[in-house]
C-alpha positions as CSV (number, residue, x, y, z in Angstrom):
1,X,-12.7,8.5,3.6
2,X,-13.1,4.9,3.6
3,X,-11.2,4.5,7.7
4,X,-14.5,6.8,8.1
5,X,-17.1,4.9,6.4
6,X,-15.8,2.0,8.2
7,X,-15.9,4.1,11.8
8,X,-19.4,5.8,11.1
9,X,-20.8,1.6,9.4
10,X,-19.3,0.4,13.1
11,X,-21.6,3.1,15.1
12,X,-24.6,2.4,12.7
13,X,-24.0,-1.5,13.6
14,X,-23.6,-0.7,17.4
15,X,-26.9,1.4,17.1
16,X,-28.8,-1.2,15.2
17,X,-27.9,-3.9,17.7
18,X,-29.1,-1.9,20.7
19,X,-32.2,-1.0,19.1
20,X,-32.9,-5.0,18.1
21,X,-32.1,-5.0,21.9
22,X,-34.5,-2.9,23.0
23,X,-37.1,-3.7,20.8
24,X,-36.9,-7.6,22.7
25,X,-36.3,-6.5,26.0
26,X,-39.2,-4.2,25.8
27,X,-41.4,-7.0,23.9
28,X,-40.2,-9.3,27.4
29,X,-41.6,-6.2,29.7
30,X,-44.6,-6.0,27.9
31,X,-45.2,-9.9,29.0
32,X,-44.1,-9.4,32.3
33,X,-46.6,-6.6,33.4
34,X,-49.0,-8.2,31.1
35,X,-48.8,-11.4,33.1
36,X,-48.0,-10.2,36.5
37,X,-51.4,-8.5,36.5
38,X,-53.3,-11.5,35.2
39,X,-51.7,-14.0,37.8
40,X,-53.0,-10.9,40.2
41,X,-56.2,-10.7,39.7
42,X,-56.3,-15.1,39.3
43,X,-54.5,-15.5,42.0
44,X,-52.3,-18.0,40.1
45,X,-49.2,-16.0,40.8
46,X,-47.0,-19.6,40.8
47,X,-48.0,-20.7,37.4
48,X,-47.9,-17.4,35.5
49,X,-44.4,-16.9,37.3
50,X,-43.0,-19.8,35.5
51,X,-44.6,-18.6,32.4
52,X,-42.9,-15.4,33.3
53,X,-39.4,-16.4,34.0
54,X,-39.2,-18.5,30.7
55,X,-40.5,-16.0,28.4
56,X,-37.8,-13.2,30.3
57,X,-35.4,-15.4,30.0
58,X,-36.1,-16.7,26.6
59,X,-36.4,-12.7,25.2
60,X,-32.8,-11.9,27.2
61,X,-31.3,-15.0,25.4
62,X,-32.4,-14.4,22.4
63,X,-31.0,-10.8,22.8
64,X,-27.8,-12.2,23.8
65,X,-27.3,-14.4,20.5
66,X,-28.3,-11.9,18.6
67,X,-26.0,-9.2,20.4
68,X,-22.6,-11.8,20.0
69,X,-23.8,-12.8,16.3
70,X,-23.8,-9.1,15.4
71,X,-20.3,-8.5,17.5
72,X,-18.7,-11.6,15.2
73,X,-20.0,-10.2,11.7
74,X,-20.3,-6.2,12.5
75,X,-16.9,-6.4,10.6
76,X,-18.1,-8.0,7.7
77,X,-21.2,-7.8,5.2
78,X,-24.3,-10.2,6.2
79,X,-25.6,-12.1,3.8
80,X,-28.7,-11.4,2.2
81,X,-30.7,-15.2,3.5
82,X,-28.7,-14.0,7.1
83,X,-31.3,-10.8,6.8
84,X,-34.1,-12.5,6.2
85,X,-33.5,-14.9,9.0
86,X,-32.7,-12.2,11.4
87,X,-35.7,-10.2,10.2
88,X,-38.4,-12.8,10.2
89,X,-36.9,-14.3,13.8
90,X,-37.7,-10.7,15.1
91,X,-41.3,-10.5,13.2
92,X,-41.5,-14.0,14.3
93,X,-41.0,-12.9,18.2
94,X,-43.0,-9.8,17.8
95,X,-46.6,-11.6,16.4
96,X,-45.7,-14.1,19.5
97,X,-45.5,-11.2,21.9
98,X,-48.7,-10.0,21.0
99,X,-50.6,-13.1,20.4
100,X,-49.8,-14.0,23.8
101,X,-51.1,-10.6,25.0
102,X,-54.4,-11.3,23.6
103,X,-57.1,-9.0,21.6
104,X,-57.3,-6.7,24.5
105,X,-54.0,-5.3,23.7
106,X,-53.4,-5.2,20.0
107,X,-52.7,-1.5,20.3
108,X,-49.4,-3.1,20.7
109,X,-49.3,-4.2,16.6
110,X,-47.5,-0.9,16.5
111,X,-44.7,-2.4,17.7
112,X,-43.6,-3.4,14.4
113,X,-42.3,-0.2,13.3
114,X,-39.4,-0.9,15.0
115,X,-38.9,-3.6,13.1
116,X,-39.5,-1.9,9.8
117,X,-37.6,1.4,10.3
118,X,-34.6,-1.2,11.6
119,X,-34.8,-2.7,8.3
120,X,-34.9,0.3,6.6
121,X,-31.4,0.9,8.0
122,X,-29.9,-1.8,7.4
123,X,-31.5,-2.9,4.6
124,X,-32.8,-0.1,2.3
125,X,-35.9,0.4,0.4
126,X,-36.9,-3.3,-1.3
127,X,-35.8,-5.0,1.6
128,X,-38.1,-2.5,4.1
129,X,-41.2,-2.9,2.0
130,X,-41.2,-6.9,2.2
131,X,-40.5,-6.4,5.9
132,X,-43.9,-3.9,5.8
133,X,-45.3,-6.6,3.8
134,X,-45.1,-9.5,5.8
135,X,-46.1,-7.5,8.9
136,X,-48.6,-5.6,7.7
137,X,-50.1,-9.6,6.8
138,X,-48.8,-10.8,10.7
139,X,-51.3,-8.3,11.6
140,X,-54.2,-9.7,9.5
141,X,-53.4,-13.1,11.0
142,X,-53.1,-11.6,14.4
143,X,-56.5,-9.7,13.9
144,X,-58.1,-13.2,12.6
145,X,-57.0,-15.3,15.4
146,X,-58.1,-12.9,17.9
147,X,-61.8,-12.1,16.3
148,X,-62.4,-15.6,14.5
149,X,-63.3,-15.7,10.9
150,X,-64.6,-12.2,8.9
151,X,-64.2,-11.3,5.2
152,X,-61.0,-10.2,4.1
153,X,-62.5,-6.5,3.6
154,X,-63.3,-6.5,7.5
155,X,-59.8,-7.4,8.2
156,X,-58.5,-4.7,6.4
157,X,-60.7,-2.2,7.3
158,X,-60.0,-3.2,10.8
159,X,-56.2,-2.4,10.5
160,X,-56.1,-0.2,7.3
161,X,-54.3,2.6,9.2
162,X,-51.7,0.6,10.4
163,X,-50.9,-0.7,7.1
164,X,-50.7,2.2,5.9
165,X,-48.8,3.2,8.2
166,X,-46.2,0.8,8.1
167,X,-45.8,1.2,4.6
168,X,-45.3,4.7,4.5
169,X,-42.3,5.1,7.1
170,X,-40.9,2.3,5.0
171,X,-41.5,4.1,1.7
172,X,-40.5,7.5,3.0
173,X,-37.5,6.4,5.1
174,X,-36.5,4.2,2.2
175,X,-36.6,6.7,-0.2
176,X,-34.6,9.2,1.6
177,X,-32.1,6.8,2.7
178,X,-31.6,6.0,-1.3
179,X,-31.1,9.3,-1.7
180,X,-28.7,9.9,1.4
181,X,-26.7,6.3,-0.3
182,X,-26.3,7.9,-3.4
183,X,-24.9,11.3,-2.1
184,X,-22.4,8.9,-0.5
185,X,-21.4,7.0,-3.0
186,X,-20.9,9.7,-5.2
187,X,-18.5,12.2,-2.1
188,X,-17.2,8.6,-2.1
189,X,-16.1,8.8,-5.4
190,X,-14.8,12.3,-5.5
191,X,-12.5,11.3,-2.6
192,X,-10.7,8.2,-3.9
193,X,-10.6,9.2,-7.8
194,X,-8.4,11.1,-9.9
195,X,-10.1,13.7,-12.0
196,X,-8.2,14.0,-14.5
197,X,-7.8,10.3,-15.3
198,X,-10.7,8.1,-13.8
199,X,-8.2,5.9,-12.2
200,X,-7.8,5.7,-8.2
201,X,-5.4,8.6,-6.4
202,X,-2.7,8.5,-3.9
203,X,-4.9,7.9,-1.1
204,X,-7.0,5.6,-2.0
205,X,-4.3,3.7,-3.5
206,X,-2.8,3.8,0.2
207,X,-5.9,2.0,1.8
208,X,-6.4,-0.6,-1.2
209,X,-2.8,-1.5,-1.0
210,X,-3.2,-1.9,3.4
211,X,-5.9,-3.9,2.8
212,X,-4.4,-6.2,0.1
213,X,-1.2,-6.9,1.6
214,X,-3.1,-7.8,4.8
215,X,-5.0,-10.2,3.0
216,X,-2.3,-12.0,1.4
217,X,-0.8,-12.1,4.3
218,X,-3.7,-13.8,5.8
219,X,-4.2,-16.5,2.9
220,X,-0.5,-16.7,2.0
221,X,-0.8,-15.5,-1.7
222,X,1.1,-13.3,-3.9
223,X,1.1,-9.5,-4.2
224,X,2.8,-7.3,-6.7
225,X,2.9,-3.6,-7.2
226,X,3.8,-2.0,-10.8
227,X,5.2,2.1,-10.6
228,X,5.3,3.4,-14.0
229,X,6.4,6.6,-14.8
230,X,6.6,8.4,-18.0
231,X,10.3,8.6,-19.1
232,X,9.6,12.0,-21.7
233,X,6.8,14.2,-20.3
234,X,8.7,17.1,-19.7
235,X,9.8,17.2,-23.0
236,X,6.5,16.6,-24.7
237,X,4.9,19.5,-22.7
238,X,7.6,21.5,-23.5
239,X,6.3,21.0,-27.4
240,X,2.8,20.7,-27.2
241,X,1.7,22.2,-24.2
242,X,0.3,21.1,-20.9
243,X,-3.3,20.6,-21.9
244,X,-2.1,18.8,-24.3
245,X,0.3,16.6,-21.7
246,X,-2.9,16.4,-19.8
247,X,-4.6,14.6,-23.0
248,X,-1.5,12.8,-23.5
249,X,-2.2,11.0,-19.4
250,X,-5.4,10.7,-20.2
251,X,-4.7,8.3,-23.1
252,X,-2.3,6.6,-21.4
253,X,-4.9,5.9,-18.4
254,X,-7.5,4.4,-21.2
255,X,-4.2,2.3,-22.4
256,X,-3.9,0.7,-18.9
257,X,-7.8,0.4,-18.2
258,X,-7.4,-1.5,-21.6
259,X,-4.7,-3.9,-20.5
260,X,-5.5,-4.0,-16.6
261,X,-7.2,-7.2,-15.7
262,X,-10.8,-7.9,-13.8
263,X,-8.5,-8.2,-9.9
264,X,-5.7,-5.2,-11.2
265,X,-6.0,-2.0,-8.9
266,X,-5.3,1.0,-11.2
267,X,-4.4,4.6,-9.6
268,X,-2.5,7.6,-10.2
269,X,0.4,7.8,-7.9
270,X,1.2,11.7,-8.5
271,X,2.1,13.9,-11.0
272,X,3.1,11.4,-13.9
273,X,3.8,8.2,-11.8
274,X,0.7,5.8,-11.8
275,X,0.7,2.5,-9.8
276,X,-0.8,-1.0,-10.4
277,X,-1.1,-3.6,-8.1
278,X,-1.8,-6.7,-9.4
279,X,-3.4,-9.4,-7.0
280,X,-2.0,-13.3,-7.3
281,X,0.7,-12.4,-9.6
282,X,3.7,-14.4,-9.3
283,X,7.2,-12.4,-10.1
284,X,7.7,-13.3,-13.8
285,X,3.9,-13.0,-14.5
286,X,4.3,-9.0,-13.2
287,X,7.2,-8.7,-15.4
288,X,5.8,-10.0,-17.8
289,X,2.6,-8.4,-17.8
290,X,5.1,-5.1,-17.0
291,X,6.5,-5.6,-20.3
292,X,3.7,-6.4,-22.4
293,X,2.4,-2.5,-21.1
294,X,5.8,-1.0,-21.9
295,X,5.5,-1.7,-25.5
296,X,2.0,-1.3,-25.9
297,X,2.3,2.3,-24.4
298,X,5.4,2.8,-27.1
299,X,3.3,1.9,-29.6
300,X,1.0,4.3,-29.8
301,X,0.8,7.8,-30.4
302,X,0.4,10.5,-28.8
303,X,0.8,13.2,-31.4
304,X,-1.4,16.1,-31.6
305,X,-4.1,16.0,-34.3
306,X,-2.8,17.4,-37.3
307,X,0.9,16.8,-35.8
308,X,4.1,15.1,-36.2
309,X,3.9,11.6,-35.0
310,X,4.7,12.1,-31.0
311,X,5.4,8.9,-28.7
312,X,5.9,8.4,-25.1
313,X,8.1,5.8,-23.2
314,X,7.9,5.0,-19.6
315,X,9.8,2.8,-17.5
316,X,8.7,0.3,-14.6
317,X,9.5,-0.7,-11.4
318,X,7.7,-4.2,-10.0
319,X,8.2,-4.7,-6.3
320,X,6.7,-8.5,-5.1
321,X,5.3,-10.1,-1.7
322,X,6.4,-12.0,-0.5
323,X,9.5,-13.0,-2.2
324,X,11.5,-9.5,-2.0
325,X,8.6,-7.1,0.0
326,X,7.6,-8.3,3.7
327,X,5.4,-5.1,4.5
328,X,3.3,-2.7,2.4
329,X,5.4,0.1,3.1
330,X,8.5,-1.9,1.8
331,X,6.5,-3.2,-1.4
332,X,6.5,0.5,-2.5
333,X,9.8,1.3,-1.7
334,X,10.8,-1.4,-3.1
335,X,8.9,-0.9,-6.5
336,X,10.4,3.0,-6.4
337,X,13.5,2.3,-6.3
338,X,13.1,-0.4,-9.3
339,X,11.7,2.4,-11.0
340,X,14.5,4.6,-10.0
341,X,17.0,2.1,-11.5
342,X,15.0,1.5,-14.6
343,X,15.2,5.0,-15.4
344,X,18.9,5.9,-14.3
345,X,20.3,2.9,-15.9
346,X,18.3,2.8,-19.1
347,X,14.5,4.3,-20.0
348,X,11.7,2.3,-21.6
349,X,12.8,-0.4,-19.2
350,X,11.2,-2.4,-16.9
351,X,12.8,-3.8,-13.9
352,X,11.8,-5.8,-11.0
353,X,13.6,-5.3,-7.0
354,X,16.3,-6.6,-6.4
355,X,18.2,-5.8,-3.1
356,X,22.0,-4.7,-3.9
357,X,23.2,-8.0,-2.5
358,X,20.5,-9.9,-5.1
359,X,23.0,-7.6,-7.5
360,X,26.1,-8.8,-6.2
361,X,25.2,-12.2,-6.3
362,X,24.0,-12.1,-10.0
363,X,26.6,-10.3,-11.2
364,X,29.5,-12.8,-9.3
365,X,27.5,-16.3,-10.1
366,X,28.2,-15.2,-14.0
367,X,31.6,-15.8,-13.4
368,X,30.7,-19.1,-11.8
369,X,32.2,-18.2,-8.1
370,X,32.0,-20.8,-5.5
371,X,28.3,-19.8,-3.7
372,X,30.0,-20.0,-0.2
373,X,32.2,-17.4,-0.5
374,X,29.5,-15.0,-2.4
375,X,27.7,-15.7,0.5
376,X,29.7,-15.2,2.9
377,X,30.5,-11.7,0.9
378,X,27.2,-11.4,1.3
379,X,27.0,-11.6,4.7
380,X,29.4,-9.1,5.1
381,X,27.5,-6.6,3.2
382,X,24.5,-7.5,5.5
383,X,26.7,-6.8,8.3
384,X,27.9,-3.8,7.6
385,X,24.1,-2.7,6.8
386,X,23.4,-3.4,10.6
387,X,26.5,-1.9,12.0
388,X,25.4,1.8,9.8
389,X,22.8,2.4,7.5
390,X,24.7,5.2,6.4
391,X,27.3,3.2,5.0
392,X,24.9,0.9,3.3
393,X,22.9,3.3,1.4
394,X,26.5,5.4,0.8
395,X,27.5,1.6,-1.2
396,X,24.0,1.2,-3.2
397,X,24.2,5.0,-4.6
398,X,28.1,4.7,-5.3
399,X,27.4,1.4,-7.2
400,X,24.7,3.5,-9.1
401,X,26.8,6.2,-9.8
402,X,29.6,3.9,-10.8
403,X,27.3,2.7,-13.2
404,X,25.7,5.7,-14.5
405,X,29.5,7.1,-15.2
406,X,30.7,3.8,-16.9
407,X,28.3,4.3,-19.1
408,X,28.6,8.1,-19.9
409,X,32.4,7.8,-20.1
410,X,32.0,4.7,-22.8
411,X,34.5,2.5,-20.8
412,X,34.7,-0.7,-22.4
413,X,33.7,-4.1,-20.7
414,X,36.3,-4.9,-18.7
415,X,36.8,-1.5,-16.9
416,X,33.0,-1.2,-16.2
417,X,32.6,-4.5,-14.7
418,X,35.7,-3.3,-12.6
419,X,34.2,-0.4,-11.4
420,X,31.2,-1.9,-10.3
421,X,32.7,-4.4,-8.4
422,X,34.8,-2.2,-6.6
423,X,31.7,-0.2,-6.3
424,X,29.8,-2.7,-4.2
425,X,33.6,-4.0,-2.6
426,X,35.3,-0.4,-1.6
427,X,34.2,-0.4,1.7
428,X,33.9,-3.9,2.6
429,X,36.4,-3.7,5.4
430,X,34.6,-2.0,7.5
431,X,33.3,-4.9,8.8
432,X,35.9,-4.9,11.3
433,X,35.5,-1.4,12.7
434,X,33.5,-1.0,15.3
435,X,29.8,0.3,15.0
436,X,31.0,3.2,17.8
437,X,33.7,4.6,15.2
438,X,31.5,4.2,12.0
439,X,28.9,6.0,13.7
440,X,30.7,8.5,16.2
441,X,29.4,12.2,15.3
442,X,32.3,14.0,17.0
443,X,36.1,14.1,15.7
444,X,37.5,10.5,15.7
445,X,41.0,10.5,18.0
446,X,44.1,9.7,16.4
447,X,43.9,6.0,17.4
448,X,40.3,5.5,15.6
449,X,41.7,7.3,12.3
450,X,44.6,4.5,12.5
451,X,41.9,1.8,12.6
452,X,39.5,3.7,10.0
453,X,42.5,3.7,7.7
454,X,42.7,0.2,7.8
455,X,39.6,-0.7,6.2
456,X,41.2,-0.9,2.6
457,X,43.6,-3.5,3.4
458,X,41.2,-5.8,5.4
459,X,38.8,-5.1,2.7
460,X,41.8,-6.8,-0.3
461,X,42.3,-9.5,2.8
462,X,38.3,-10.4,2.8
463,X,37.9,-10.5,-1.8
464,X,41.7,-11.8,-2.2
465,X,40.0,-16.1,-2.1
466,X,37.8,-14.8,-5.2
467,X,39.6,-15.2,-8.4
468,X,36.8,-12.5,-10.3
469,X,37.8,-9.8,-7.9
470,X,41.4,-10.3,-8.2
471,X,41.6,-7.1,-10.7
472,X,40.0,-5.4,-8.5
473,X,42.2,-5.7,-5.5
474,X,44.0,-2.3,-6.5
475,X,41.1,-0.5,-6.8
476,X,39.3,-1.7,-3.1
477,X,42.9,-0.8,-1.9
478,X,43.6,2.5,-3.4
479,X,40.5,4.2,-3.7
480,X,41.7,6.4,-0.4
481,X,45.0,7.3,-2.0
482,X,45.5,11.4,-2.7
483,X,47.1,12.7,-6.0
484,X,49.3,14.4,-4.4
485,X,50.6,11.4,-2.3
486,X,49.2,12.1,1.3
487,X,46.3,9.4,1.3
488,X,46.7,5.6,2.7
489,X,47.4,2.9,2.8
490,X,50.4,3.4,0.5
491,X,50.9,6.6,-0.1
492,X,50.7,6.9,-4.0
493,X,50.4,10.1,-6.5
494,X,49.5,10.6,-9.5
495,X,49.6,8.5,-12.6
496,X,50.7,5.7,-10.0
497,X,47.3,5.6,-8.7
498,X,45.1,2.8,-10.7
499,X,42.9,5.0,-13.1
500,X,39.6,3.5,-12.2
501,X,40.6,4.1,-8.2
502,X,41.1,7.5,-9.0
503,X,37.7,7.8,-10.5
504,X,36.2,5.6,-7.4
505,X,37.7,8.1,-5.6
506,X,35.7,11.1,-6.8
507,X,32.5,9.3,-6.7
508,X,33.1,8.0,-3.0
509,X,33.4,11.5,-2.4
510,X,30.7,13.2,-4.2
511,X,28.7,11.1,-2.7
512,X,29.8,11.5,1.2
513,X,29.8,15.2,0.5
514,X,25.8,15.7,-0.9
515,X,24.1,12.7,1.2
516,X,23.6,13.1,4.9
517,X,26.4,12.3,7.6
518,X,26.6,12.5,11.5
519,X,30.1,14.3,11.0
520,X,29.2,16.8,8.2
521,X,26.6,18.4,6.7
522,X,25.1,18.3,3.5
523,X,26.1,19.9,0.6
524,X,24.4,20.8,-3.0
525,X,25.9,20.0,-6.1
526,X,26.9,23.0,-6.9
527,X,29.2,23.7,-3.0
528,X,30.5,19.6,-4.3
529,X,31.8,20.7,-7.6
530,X,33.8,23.4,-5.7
531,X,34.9,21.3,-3.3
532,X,36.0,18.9,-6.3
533,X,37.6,21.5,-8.4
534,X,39.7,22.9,-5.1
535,X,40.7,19.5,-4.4
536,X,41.9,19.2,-7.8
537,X,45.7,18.4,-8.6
538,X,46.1,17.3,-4.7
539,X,43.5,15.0,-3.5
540,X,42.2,14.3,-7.2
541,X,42.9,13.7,-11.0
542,X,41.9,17.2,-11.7
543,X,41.4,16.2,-15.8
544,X,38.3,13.2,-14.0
545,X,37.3,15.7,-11.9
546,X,36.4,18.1,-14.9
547,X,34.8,14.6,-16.8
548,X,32.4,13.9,-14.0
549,X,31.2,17.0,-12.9
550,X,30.0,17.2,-16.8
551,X,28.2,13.9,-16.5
552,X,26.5,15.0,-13.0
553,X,25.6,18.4,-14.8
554,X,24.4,16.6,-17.9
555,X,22.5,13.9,-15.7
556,X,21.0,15.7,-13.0
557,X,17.6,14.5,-13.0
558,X,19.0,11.1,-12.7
559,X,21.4,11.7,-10.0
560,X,18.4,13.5,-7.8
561,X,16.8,10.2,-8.4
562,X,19.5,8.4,-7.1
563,X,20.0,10.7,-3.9
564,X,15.9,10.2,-3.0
């Protein structure tokens, strides 16, 4: 709606100019023919063609300023003193015109309709009566230099019909252009607002957000974008009904009007996700501002009149430009997949972006690890990103997962801060396989499985310098190993097989088996937990496999948010 306004405002602005055009280079004929027949007739054809020449090329410059001034500002609004200027330089040029014409030809006064009609475009009603106005009292002056002095009731008399005239096409177009402006403005605001909640949709959220970024862009400012989305919705339509749910987002809409400040963009994202960008905010000022909502929305209630008490929680995800986001586009991925960890990890939480290897290097600079080598781990991780973005989204849901399951399973501090390690560091090696192997779609040969097996043992070689990952070492190394004894690099079975590799192992899998992959094709949860359970007792701990495949069940809204 609004690239349209802006296409069909362009055309109206292109018109208007060539009109304003028109209306000068027709005043500059009018002087020419007008002249050209006088120097006739006087036979003073020299003087009255200098006369001629400077008043043509005066008009044509004039057109030509006014032409380029329109091209520089048809992208922006003009000012209303611009207007006026504009309006009364045009007036201005047409009284001139005529004067210069003399009494003989003040049939041309009518000429001012242009003007006024041109006003009435661009200007509306108010603005088209004070340019009737002042030309309906150009015209008295005009008729009182040409005839000398009369009473004021001669004068008008003598050019009542034009006056009349030229305040009725600007009381009639004005009106029906106010009318045409409203009808506008209100299609305008069917198209870009939610009905339900009063707050901007999707698609306007789209433009705004475009024309935002681009701006601070332009004036190097900050940007950052707020997804909320309401943790227990399902659960409270379930109980009260979805006209009630409806009431419920609603509420919550009046909630953030109530907190959103004067430069905040409010809309509805879909379904039960809204979005908030928030213009010059600085990262901790969004997350703070994040959490300040998150409580305020918990405190309240939502309950039915006459009902138990009834709450709902959301969670948040804050994406920021340009610290973490460089484009709009990555601003709301970014912010989503905030969201997404908020409400994986923990609900009634709000976090802000952080890329996995912002992760990493929080979690490792706890243990006060010399920065060079996190970097350089970094690095790695970076590289391995370029090489396949397979791999690299493969690492940030496993890591998830990891996570997710840590927590499920109740493994204490020290085996959950293993797992995510190796999480993040189980297929580091691969930094020394080439990109044609990690990304070859047909059956690798027997040399490139050699080399593919490899990447466990460069990927203990590349964490063995830092002392935090030392305990994880077994886990990078062994999370390829079969129960039965016929994985690499070493061959083990069974109980010998660290625990947590073992359960590394089934996640790495579940993972390769329901995401996409050149080599195989995607399967649903339900073809992975076969695959797991026939796989049980030979390539894994049959008694895990049985654990995790009741966490997946019991978490699958959370795991489809992770695979998204």
């Amino acid at each position: 709606m609004n690239n349209m306004n802006n296409k069909i405002n362009k055309r109206i602005n292109e018109t208007l100019v060539m009109i304003k055009m028109i209306c000068l280079l027709f005043s500059a004929i009018v002087c020419y023919n007008y002249l050209f027949e006088k120097s006739i007739k006087e036979t003073t054809i020299q003087s009255y063609n200098v006369v001629i020449v400077f008043l043509s090329v005066a008009i044509l410059l004039i057109a030509y300023i006014l032409w380029s001034f329109n091209n520089i500002t048809k992208e922006k609004d003009k000012s209303k003193i611009t207007s006026v200027i504009e309006y009364t330089s045009l007036m201005t040029i047409m009284f001139i015109t005529i004067l210069l014409l003399g009494k003989e030809q003040g049939n041309y006064k009518f000429l001012f309709l242009f003007i006024i009609i041109l006003a009435n475009i661009e200007g509306g009603l108010k603005f088209s009566l004070y340019t009737a106005i002042s030309s309906s009292a150009m015209v008295l002056i005009m008729d009182f230099l040409f005839n000398g002095f009369q009473s004021f009731n001669v004068l008008l008399s003598n050019n009542l019909i034009i006056i009349i005239s030229f305040v009725f096409v600007a009381l009639v177009l004005g009106l029906y252009f106010k009318v045409q402006d409203e009808h506008k403005k209100e299609l305008e605001h069917i198209a870009n607002t939610d009905m339900l909640t009063g707050l901007y949709n999707y698609r306007y959220f789209n433009y705004i957000l475009q024309e935002l970024y681009c701006n601070a862009k332009k004036e190097n400012s900050f940007l950052a974008l707020m997804m909320i989305d309401i943790d227990n919705l399902r659960e409270y339509n379930e109980l009260y009904g979805r006209q009630q749910g409806d009431l419920a987002l609603k509420k919550l809409s009046s909630i953030i009007k109530e907190w959103s400040e004067t430069e905040d963009t409010l809309a509805r994202y879909e379904g039960d996700e809204f979005a908030i960008i928030l213009k010059g905010a600085t990262e901790e000022y969004a997350l703070q501002r994040g959490e300040n909502l998150r409580k305020k929305i918990e405190e309240e209630s939502f309950s039915k009149e006459g009902g138990n008490q009834a709450n709902l929680m959301v969670s948040i995800g804050i994406s920021h430009y340009p610290s973490k986001a460089k484009t709009d586009v990555e601003m709301i991925r970014f912010a989503q997949e905030a969201l997404f960890k908020a409400k994986v990890l923990k609900k009634n939480k709000v976090e802000i972006y952080n890329s996995i290897l912002d992760d990493l290097n929080n979690e490792l600079q706890e243990a006060q690890n010399d920065p060079d080598l996190i970097n350089s781990l970094k690095t790695i991780i970076s590289i391995i990103n370029a090489k396949d973005k397979c791999s690299f989204s493969h690492l940030k849901r496993v890591v998830m997962y990891s996570k997710l399951v840590a927590d499920e399973m109740n493994l204490n501090d020290e085996e959950k801060k293993q797992l995510i390690y190796a999480a993040y560091m189980h297929d580091i090696g691969k930094v020394r396989i080439s990109k044609e192997i990690l990304l070859k779609d047909v059956p690798l040969s027997t040399d490139e499985w050699e080399m593919l097996m490899e990447h466990p043992v460069s990927g203990v070689e590349i964490i063995q310098p830092i002392k935090t990952l030392e305990l994880i070492a077994p886990l990078v190394l062994h999370h390829h190993e079969r129960y039965d004894g016929g994985g690499y690099p070493s061959g083990l079975k069974g109980q010998e097989i660290p625990y947590l590799a073992r359960l590394l192992s089934i996640i790495d899998s579940f993972d390769a088996m329901t995401s996409y992959r050149t080599y195989n094709k995607r399967k649903t949860f339900e073809e992975a937990f076969l695959e797991l359970r026939k796989c049980s007792g030979t390539q894994f701990d049959g008694v895990l496999v049985e654990k995790f495949i009741s966490i997946v069940k019991k978490n699958t809204n959370k795991i489809e948010f992770i695979r998204t």
